[in-house]
N, C-alpha and C positions, 0 to 999 in steps of 0.2 A: 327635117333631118336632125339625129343626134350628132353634139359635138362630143368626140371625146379626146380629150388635150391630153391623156400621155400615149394614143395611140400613134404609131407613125408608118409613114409610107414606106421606108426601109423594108429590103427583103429580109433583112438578117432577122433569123428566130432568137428565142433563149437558148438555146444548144451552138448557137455559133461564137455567141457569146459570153464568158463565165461573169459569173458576179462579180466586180471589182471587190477584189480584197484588200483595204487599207495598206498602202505601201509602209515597211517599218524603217526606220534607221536610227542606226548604236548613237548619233547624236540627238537627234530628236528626240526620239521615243526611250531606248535602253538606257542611257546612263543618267539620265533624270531617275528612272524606277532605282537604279543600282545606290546611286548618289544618294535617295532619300531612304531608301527601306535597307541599305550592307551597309551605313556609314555606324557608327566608327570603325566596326570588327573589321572589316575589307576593305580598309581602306589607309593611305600611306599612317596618316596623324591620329595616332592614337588605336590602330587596327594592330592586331594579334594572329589574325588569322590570315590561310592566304589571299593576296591583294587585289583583288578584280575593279581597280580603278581605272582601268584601260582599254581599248578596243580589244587589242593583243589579248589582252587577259579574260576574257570575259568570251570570247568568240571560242577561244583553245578552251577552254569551260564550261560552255553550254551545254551539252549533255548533262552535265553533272548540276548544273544551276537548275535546271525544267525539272531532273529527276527531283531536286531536293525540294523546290519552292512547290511542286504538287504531292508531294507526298500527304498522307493523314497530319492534322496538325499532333497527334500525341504521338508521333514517331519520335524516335531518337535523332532523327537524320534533318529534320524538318527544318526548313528555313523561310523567313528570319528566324532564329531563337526563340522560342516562345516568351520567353521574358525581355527582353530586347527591341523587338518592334511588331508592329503587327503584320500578319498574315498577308499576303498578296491574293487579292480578289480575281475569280477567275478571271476575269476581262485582261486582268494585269499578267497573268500566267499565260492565258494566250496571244500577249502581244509577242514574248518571246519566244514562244514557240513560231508564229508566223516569222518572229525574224531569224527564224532558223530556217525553213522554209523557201523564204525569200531569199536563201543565202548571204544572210546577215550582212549586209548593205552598210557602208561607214555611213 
């Protein structure tokens, strides 16, 4: 007889099931990306622009963050600044998108 160890007795199919989708949250996950890649512009000490150093501020802004951080990077709108920091890689673009999803969870 073959073993096979990730088969299991369970009735549940893959359709009863969904893929677990990495759980997000604005403390774990968002404000470490925000904290390293919007510091100084967005942020209290030394930022110019407005402030997304907050749950509050960052959750009331998410449309507007996903639009800007996936834009083309030669856009005008493009964020980070191109000269400023680098670019958020898609992995990083869709973490905030899922925490939009997941209805952005503190």
């Amino acid at each position: 007889m073959i073993a096979l160890p990730f088969c299991s007795t369970s009735k549940k199919t893959v359709s009863d099931k969904k893929m677990a989708e990495p759980k997000v949250s604005y403390v774990t996950d968002i404000a470490p990306i925000m904290e390293e890649r919007c510091t100084p512009c967005h942020f209290p000490n030394g930022g110019k622009k407005k402030f997304l150093d907050t749950y509050s501020a960052v959750s009331e802004n998410i449309d507007d963050i996903i639009y800007r951080i996936d834009l083309p990077i030669d856009s005008s709108k493009f964020m980070p600044f191109k000269s400023k920091k680098e670019p958020l890689s898609d992995s990083l673009v869709q973490v905030f998108k899922m925490w939009k999803a997941q209805k952005m969870p503190n």
